[in-house]
N, C-alpha and C positions, 0 to 999 in steps of 0.2 A: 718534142725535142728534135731537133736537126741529129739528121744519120750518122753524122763524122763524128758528132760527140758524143754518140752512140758506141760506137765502135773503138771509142777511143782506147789505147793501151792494148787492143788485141792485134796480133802481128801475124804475117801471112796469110793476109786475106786476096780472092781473087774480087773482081767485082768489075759489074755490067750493068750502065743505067747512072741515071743520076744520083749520086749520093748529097745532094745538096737540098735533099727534100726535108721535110716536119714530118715525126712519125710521131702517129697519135699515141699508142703503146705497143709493146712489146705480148707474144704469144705461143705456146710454146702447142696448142689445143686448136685446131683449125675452126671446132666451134664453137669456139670465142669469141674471133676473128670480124673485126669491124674494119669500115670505112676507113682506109688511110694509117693502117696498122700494119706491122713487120711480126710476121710470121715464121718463125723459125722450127724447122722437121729436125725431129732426132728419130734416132734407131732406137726404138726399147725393146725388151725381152717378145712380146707380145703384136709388138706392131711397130709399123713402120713411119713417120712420119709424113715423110716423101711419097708415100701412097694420099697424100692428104693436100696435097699442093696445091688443083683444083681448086677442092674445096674452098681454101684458103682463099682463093683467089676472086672465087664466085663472092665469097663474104666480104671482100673489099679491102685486103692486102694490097696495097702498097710495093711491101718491099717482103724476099723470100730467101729464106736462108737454106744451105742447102750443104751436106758434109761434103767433103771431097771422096771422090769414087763413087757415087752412090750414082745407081740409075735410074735415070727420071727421064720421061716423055715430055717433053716440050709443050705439049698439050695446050695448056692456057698460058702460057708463059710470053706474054707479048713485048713489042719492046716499050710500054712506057712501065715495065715492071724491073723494078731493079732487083738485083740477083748479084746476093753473095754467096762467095763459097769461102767454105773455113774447113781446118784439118779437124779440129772439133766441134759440132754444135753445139753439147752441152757449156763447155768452156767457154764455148763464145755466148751463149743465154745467161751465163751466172754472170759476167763483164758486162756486160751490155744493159745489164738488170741494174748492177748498181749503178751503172753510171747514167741512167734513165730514172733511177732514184734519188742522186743525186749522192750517194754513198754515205746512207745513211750509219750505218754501223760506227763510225768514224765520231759520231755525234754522242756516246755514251758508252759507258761501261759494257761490252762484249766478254762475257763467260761461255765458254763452249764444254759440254760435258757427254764421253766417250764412256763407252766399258760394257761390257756382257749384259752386267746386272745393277740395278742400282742409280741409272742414271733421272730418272723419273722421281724417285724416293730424294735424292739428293738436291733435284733443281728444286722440290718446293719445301725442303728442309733451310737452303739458302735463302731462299725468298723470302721465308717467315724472319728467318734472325735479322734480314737487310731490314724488313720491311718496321721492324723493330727498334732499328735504328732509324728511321727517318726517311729510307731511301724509297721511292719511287720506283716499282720493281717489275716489269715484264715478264713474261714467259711463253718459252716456246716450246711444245715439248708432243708425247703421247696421248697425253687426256686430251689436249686445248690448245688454245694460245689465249693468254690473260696478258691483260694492262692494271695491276694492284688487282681488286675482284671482279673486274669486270670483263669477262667472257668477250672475245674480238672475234674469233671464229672458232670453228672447229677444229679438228686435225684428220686428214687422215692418213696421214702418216708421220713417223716419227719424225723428221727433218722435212717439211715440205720444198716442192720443187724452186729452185732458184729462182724464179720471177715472182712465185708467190709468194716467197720468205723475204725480198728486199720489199716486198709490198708492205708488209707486216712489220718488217723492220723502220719503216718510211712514217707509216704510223705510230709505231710507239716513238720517233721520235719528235713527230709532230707533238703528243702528247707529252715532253719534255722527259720520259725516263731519266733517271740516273742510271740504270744497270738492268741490262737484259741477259737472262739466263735461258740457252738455249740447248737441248738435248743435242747431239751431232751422232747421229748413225753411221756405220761404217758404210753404207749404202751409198748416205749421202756425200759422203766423203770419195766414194771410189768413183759416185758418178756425176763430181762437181758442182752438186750443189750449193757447195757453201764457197764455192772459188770467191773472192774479194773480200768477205771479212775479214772483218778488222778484226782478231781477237786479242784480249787482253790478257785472258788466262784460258787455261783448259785443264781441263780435269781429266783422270783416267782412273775408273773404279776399281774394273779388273776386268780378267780375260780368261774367257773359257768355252770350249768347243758350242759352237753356234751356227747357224747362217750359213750353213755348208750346203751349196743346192747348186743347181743349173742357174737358174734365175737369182742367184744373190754371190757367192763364193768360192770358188773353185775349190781352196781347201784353205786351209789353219793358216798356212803362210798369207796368202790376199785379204783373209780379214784380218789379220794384225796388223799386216802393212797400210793397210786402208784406214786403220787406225791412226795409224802413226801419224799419217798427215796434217793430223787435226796440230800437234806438236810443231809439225814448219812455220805455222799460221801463226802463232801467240807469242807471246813476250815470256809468260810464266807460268810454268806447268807444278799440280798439284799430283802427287802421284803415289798410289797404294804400295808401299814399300814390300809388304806381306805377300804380293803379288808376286810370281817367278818371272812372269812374261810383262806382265806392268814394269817391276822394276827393272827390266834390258834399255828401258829406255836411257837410264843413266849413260848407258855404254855408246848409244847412237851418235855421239857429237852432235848433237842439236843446238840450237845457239839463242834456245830461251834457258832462262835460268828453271832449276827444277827443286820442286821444294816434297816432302814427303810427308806419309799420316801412315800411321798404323798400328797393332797391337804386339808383334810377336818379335818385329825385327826392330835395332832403332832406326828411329823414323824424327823428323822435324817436329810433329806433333804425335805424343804416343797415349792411348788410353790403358788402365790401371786399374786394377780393384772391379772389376766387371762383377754387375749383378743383373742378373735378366729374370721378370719374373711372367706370370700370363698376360702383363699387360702392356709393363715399360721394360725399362734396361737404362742402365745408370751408371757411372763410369769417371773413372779421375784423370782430369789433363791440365797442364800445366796454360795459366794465362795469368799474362804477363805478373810472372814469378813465382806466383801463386797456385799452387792445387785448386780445382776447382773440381765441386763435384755437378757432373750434369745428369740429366735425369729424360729420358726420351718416351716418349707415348707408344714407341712400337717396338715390340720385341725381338730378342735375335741379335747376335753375335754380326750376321750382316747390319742390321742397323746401327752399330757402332761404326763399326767402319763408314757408311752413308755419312753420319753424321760428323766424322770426323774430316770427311772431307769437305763437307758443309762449313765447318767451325774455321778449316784452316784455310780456308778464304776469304771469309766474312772478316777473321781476325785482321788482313790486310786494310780493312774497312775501318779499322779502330773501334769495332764493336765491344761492349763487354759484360764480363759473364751471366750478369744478371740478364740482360738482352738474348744471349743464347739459351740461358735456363726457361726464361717466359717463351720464348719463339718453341723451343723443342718440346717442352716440358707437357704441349697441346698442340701435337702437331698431328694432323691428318692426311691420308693421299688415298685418294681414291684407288678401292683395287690391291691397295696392298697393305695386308697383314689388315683386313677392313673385315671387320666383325657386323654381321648382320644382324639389328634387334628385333623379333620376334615373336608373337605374343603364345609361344610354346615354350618362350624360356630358353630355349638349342643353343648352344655356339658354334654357329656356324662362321666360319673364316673367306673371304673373296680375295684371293691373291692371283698375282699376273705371273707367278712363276710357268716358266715354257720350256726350260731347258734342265737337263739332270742336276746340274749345281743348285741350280736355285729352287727344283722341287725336293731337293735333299734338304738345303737348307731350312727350308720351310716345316719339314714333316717331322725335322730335329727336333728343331724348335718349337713346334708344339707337344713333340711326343713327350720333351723334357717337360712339362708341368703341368700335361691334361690326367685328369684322374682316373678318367675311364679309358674308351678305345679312340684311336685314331681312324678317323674314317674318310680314305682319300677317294676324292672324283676328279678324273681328269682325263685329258684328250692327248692327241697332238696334230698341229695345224698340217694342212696337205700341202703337195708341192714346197714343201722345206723336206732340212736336213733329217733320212729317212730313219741314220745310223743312231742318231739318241731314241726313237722309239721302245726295241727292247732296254735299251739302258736305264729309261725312265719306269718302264715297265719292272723292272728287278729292282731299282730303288723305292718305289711305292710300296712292293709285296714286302720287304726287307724292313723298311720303317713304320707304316701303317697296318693295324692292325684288321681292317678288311679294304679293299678296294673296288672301287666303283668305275672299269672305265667305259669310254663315252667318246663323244664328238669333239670335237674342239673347233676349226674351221677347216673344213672339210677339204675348202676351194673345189679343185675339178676332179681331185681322187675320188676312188670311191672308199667311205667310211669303214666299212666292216674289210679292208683291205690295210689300213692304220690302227683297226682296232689287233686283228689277227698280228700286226707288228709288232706290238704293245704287251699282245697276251704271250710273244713268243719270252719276253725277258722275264715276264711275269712269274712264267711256269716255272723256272729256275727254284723259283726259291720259295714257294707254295702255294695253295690253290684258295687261299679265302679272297677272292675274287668274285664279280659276274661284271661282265660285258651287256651294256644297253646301249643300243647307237643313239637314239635320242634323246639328248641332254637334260629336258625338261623331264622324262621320266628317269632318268638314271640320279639327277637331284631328289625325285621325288622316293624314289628306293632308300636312297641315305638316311632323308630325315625320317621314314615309317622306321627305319631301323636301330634309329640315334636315341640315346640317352640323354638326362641332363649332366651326367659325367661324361659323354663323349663329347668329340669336337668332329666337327667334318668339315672339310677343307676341298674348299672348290676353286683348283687350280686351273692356267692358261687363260683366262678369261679376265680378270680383274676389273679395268675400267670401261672394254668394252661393253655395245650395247646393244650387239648384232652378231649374229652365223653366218660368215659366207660361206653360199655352196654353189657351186657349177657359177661363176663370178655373179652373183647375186649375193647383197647383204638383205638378212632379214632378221625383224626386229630378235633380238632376244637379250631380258638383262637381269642377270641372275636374284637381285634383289628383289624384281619384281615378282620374279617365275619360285624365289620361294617362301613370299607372303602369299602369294595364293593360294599354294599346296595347303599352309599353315592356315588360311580362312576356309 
């Protein structure tokens, strides 16, 4: 695609060199970096892009993009290399991505979904009821990125980087989607990934203390706000009324319409008659006129809520209730609230809870209707927010009746430095506890210890299938590490 229509729509550009060239693609990874390709440096947490120019240049860039202020050496920069300068690079890689895609987004249903917890559980809870209805359904999310069942790549991360997501977007509309649902992190949102979507609707689960680091959030105010953005982009916002900080959005003057779901407060769509028992959770809401009762395959007070905001979008779809009863009534997500079958008989549970809310909600929820002991294992990831540690730590000791902690992803801390964080909230509130840094023996303590009235619950982890530590992923996937303890 020719430069200029590259850059089309981005404003305040400098630029040196022929802009009247064919760029093969676009790169945000120097080795990548082919023949005849625009190479664009950003500043990450970690590394510099502009350290990477060279390179770039050696792999046969074309054209180099470059933020303004940043200091570069001229090095290989010769003059048949054309050189832009922009106020942002990332902003200019998410612009430049769709309109090298040709702005795909604009070709089908765009759902964007935002929140603490629950955004993963929701997009394949929607997927099932659309896909129910007839529709043609994407997804972009945590686990994957799927086109209906068919796996298109992996993930590794929640919101991939801007030229990889219009890549992905470019294909599912090649493959003629009607509606793609796409998880939106507050990551990706603060650092322009999803700039040019189209969205048609966004969702907002809820919000609670998370993502507070050097490397992601400054504090509480920049990840709500980074949220928020996801709302300037959309026409029509779904939003957890039950929420204290969810629902400020009303008060924002935003100029999508906002529509609400929830149980405690009124809401646009409200659930009713709640029954949750070890396996489902079932609940009454009103469609079109009518009480309907729905019936969910995963249990929890959060799975209502998930589902309700599933329901109160699909409903814009003209779906009906029998549609959302079949789609829920057998719905599965990897990783969360995922019971593991094992030939000891155990229940063991794989949930992706990482944060005190959602390891509370979890250990409630199972503590309400397991017969015997609650048996928690769990970690917390390194280089994240260090302040939930004890917190998470004294809600384990408080609701489970022994606790197992452990690793989670280490990254470049050192473990027994996360563990001793852990054990400080722990101590608070009693000692049936023991600390094992490694995960596969601190799973294996559980089950030598578990009944078939217990339940042990192996949190932080869910759909992953790998440990990083000192930036190395290596394999590890709870399913597998506890069918073997069990052969």
């Amino acid at each position: 695609m020719e430069l200029k229509k590259i850059l089309n729509g981005i404003e305040g550009l400098k630029a040196k060199g022929n802009l009247d060239i064919d760029v093969a693609n676009i790169e945000c990874d120097s080795k990548k970096i082919q023949k005849g390709d625009m190479f664009v440096a950003i500043k990450g947490y970690d590394s510099d892009g502009h350290d990477y120019i060279d390179e770039a240049i050696e792999n046969g860039a074309s054209v180099i993009v470059i933020q303004e202020g940043s200091n570069i050496s001229k090095g290989k920069l010769s003059d048949d290399i054309t050189v832009i300068m922009a106020s942002n690079t990332r902003e200019l890689l998410a612009i430049s991505a769709c309109n090298f895609y040709k702005n795909p987004s604009k070709k089908f249903n765009l759902i964007g979904i935002t929140g603490t917890k629950g955004k993963t559980t929701t997009s394949y809870m929607l997927k099932a009821i659309l896909e129910k209805h007839g529709q043609k359904v994407g997804i972009i999310g945590t686990i994957a990125n799927y086109i209906g069942d068919k796996k298109i790549s992996e993930s590794s991360r929640t919101t991939p980087e801007s030229i990889e997501l219009q890549r992905i977007l470019a294909e599912m509309a090649k493959e003629k989607v009607d509606t793609v649902i796409m998880e939106v992190s507050s990551q990706s949102l603060k650092l322009h990934r999803v700039d040019g979507c189209d969205f048609d609707i966004g969702i907002f689960t809820n919000f609670s203390k998370d993502h507070i680091s050097e490397k992601e959030h400054e504090d509480m105010e920049d990840y709500y706000n980074s949220k928020l953005k996801l709302f300037t982009m959309c026409r029509t916002a779904y939003i957890n009324a039950d929420d204290f900080y969810v629902a400020k959005l009303k008060n924002k003057g935003l100029n999508c319409e906002i529509k609400t779901f929830g149980i405690d407060n009124a809401a646009d769509l409200i659930a009713k008659d709640i029954t949750v028992t070890n396996v489902t959770s079932d609940f009454k809401v009103k469609i079109a006129m009518k009480n309907e009762r729905i019936k969910v395959s995963i249990p929890g007070r959060y799975s209502v809520y998930n589902s309700l905001a599933a329901i109160s979008v699909a409903l814009k779809f003209g779906v009906t209730a029998e549609e959302i009863n079949d789609a829920l009534g057998n719905i599965s997500v990897p990783g969360r609230s995922e019971i593991v079958p094992n030939k000891k008989g155990l229940t063991i549970m794989i949930d992706y809870a990482h944060t005190p809310e959602s390891l509370e909600n979890i250990l409630q929820t199972v503590k309400s209707y397991t017969r015997g002991r609650v048996i928690s294992v769990f970690g917390c990831g390194g280089d994240r927010d260090k302040t939930k540690r004890p917190i998470m730590g004294e809600i384990s000791g408080k609701i489970a009746d022994f606790t197992v902690i452990t690793s989670d992803n280490p990254r470049t801390e050192k473990p027994e430095e996360i563990i001793e964080q852990i054990e400080a909230g722990i101590k608070k509130v009693n000692d049936k506890y023991i600390s094992i840094i490694d995960r596969k023996e601190a799973i294996e303590y559980a089950i030598n210890m578990a009944t078939k009235a217990d339940i042990i619950v192996l949190s932080g982890k869910g759909h992953e299938t790998y440990q990083e530590i000192n930036g190395k992923k290596h394999h590890l996937d709870e399913r597998e590490i506890i069918n073997e303890i069990i052969k």
